[in-house]
MARNU-343198 format. One record per residue: residue in one letter; z, y negated, x negated of N, C-alpha, C in turn. Coordinates in steps of 0.05 Angstrom, whole numbers, plus 5000, padded with zeros to 4 digits. Layout:
<pts>
  res    nw    nv    nu   caw   cav   cau    cw    cv    cu
    A     Z     Y     X     Z     Y     X     Z     Y     X
...
</pts>
This chain:
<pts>
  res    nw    nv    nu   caw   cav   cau    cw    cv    cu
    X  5514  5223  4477  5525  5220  4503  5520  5245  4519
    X  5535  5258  4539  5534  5284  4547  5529  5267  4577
    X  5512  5289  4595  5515  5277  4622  5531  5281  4640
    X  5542  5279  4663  5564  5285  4676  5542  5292  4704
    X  5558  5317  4715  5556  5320  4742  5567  5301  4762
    X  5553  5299  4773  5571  5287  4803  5560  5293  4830
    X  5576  5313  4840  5570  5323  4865  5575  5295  4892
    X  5552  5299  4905  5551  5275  4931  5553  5293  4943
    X  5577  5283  4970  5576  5299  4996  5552  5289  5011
    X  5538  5302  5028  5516  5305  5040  5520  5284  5063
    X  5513  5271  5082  5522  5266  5108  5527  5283  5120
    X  5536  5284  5151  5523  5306  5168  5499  5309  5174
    X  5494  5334  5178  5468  5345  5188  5460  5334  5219
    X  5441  5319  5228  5433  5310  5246  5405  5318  5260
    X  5409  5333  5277  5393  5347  5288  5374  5332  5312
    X  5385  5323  5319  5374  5298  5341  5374  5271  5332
    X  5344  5257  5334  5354  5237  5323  5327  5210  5329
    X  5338  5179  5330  5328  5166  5344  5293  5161  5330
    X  5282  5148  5336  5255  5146  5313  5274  5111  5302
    X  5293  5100  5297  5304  5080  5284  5319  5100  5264
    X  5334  5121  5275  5353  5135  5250  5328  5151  5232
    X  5299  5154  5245  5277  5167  5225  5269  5146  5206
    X  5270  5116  5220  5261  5097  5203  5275  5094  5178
    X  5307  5089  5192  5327  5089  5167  5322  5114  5149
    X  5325  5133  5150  5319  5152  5129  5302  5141  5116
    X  5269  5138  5120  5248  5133  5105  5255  5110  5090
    X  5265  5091  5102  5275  5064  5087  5296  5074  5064
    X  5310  5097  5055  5321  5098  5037  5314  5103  5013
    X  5277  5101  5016  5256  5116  4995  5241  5090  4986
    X  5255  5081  4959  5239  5053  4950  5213  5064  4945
    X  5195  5050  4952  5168  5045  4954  5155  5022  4935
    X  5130  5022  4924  5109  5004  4911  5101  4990  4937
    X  5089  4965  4930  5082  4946  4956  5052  4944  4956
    X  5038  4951  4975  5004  4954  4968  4999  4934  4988
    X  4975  4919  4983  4961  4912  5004  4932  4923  5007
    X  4919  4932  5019  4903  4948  5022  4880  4929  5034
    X  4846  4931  5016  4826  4908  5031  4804  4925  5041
    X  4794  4927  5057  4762  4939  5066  4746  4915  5071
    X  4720  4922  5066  4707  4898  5078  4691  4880  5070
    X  4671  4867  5067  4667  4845  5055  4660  4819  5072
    X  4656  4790  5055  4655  4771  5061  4664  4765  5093
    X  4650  4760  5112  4663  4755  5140  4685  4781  5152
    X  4674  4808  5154  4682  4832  5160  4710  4839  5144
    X  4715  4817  5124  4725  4832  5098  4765  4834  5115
    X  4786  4854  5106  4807  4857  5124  4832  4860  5101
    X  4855  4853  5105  4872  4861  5083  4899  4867  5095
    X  4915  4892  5084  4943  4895  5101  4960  4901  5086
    X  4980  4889  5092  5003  4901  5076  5007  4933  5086
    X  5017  4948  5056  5024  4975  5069  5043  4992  5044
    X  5061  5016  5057  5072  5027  5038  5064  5054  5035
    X  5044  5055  5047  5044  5084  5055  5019  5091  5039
    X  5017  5098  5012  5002  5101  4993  5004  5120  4973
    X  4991  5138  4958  4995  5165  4940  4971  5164  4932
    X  4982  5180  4897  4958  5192  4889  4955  5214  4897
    X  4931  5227  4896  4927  5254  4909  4921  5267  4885
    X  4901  5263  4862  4891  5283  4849  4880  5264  4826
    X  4882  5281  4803  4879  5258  4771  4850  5275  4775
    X  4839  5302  4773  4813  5307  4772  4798  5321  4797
    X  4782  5304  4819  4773  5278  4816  4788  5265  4821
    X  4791  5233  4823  4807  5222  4821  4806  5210  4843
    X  4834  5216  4864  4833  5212  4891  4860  5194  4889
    X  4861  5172  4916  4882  5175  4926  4883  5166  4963
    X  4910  5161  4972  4909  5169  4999  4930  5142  5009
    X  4921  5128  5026  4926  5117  5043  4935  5116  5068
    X  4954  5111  5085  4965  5118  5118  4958  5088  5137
    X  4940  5091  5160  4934  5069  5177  4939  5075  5196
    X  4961  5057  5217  4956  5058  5247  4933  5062  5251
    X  4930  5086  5265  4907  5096  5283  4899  5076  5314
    X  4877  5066  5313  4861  5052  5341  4868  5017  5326
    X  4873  5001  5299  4884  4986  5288  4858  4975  5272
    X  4850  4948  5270  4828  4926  5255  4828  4949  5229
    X  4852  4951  5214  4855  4962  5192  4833  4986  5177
    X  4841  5013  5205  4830  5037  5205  4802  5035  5217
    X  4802  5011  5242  4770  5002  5243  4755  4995  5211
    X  4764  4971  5196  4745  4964  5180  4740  4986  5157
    X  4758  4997  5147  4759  5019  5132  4744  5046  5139
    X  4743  5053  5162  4719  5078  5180  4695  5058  5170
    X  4686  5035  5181  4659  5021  5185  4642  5013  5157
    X  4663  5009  5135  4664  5006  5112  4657  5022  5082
    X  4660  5057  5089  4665  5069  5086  4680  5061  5057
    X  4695  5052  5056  4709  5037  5032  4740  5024  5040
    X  4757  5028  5010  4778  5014  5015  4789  5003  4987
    X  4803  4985  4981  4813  4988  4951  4855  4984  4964
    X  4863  4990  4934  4894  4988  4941  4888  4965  4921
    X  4904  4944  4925  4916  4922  4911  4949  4930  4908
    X  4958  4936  4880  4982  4936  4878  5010  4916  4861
    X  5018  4905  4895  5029  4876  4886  5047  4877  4852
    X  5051  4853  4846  5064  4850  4829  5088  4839  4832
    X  5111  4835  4824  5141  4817  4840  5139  4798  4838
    X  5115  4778  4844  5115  4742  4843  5103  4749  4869
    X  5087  4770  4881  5075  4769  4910  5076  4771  4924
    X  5104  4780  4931  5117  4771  4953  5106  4764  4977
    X  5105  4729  4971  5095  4717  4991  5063  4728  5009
    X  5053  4745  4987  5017  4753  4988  5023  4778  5009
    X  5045  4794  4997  5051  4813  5019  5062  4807  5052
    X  5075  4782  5057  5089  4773  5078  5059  4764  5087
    X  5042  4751  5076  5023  4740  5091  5003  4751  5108
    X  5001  4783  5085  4982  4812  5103  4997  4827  5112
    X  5021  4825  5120  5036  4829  5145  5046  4826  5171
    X  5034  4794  5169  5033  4775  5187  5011  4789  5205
    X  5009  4782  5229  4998  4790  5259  4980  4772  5261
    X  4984  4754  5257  4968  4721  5266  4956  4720  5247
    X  4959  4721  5220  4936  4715  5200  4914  4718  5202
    X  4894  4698  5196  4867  4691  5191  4854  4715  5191
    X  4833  4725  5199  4811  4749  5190  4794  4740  5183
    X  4775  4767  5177  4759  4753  5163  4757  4744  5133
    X  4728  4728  5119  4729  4706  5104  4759  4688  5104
    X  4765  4676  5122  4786  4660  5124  4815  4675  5112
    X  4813  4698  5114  4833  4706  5108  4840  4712  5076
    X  4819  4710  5069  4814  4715  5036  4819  4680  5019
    X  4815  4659  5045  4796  4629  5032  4824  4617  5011
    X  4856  4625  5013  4872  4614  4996  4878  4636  4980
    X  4859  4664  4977  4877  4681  4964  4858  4689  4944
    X  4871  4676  4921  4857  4688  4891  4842  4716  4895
    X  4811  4727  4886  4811  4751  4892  4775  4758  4876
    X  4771  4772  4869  4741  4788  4863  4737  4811  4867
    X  4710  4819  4869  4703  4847  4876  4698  4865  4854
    X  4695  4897  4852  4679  4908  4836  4664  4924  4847
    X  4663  4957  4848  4639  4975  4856  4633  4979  4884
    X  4655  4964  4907  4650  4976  4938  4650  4947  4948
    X  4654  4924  4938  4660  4893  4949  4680  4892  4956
    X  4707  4904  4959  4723  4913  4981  4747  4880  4962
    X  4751  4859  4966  4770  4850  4956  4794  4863  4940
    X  4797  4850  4916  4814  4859  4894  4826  4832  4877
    X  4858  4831  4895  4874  4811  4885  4880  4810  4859
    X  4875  4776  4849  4880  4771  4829  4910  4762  4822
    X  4922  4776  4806  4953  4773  4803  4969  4808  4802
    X  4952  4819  4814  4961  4841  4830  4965  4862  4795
    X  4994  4880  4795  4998  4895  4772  4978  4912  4773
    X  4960  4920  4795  4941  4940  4791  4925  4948  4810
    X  4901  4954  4819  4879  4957  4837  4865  4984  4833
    X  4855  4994  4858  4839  5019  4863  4815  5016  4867
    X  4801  5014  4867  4774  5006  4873  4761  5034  4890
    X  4758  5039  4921  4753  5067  4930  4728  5071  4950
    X  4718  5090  4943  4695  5099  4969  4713  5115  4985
    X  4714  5113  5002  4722  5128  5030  4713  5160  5019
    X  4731  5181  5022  4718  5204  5020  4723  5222  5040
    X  4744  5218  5053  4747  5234  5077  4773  5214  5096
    X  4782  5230  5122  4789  5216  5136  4807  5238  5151
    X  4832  5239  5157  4849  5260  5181  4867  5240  5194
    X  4868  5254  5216  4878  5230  5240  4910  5258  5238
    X  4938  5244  5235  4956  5262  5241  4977  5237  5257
    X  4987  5256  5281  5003  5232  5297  4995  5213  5304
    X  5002  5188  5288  5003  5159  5302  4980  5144  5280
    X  4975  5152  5253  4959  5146  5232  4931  5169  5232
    X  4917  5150  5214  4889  5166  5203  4905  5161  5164
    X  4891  5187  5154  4902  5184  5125  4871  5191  5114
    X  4870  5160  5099  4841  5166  5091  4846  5171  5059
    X  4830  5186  5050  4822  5191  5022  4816  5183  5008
    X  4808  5171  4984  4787  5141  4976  4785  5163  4946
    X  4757  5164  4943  4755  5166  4914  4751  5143  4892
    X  4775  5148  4874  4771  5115  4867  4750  5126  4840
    X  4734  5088  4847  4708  5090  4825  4724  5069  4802
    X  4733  5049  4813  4746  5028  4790  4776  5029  4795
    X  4780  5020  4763  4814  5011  4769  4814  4984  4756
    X  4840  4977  4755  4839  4956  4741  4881  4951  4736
    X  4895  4948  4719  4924  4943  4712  4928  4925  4679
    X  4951  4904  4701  4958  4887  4678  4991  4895  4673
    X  4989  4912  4651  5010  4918  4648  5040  4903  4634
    X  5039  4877  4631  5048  4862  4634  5060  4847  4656
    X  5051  4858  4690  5065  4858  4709  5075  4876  4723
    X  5102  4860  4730  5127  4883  4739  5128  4884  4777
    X  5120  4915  4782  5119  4913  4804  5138  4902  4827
    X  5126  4893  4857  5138  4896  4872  5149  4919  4891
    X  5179  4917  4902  5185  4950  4912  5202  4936  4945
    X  5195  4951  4955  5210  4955  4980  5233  4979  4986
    X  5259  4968  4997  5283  4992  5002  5293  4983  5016
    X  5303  5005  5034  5318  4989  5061  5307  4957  5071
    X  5286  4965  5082  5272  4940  5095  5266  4913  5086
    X  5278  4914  5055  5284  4896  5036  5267  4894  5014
    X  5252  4866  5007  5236  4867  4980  5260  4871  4961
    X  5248  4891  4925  5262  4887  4910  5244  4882  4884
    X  5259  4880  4858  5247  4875  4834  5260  4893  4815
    X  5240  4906  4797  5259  4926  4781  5276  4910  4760
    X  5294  4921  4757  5317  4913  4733  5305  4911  4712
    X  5312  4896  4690  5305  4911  4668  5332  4924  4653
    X  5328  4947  4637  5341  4963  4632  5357  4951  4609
    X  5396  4949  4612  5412  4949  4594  5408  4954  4567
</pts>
């Protein structure tokens, strides 16, 4: 099979532009669905988030984005710890829940959600296609977020689960391939 070109016209170039037409752009970049935990037992915090990267295979970093002055970026500074929980496409619901505003803190917020610790206590969802287990290693405040560092000490992936993805504001599930 040979591949074929196919030239896409560009949009126009938009020079000015609203922070909703910045949103839409970024929304055209499917994303992994993380929920992110600092914390333990009472203190312990969990958020949904997309804003997640590896940084570096030696040492082995990766990087996280938190509203700055936010419970989130509080427990995670106080903590010096964070893990990524990375949903799987049955979790859905686990992501809508640490998205939620109103949800439980705390202990309470963990008391219906499958979960164990490893090297920082930081909660690590059970179900989840894969987990970070991280010490805090550094911290930069840019704009409206702090982007903290985490050196991860544990991991953990069941590769038998198929992630969950976010696009255009929308949960998705990968295909499986023809």
């Amino acid at each position: 099979m040979t591949a074929q070109r196919v030239e896409v016209e560009p949009a126009a170039a938009q020079e000015g532009f609203s922070s909703l037409d910045f949103r839409n752009v970024l929304g055209s970049f499917a994303t992994g669905v993380t929920v992110i935990t600092s914390g333990t037992d009472e203190h312990a915090f969990g958020m949904t988030a997309n804003a997640f990267s590896s940084l570096s295979l030696d040492p082995p970093l990766v990087l996280v984005c938190v509203i700055s002055g936010t419970s989130g970026a509080d427990t995670i500074e106080q903590h010096n710890a964070f893990a990524v929980n990375i949903l799987g496409s049955h979790q859905e619901p686990i992501s809508r829940y640490f998205s939620w505003k109103d949800r439980p803190r705390g202990e309470a917020a963990f008391s219906e959600i499958p979960h164990h610790t490893a090297v920082t206590g930081c909660p690590l969802l059970k179900g989840a296609a894969a987990y970070l287990d991280c010490r805090l290693a550094d911290a930069h405040e840019s704009g409206d977020h702090v982007i903290f560092i985490g050196e991860v000490m544990a991991i953990g992936f069941d590769p038998t689960v198929k992630p969950l993805l976010f696009h255009s504001g929308k949960y998705c599930k990968v295909a499986e391939a023809q």
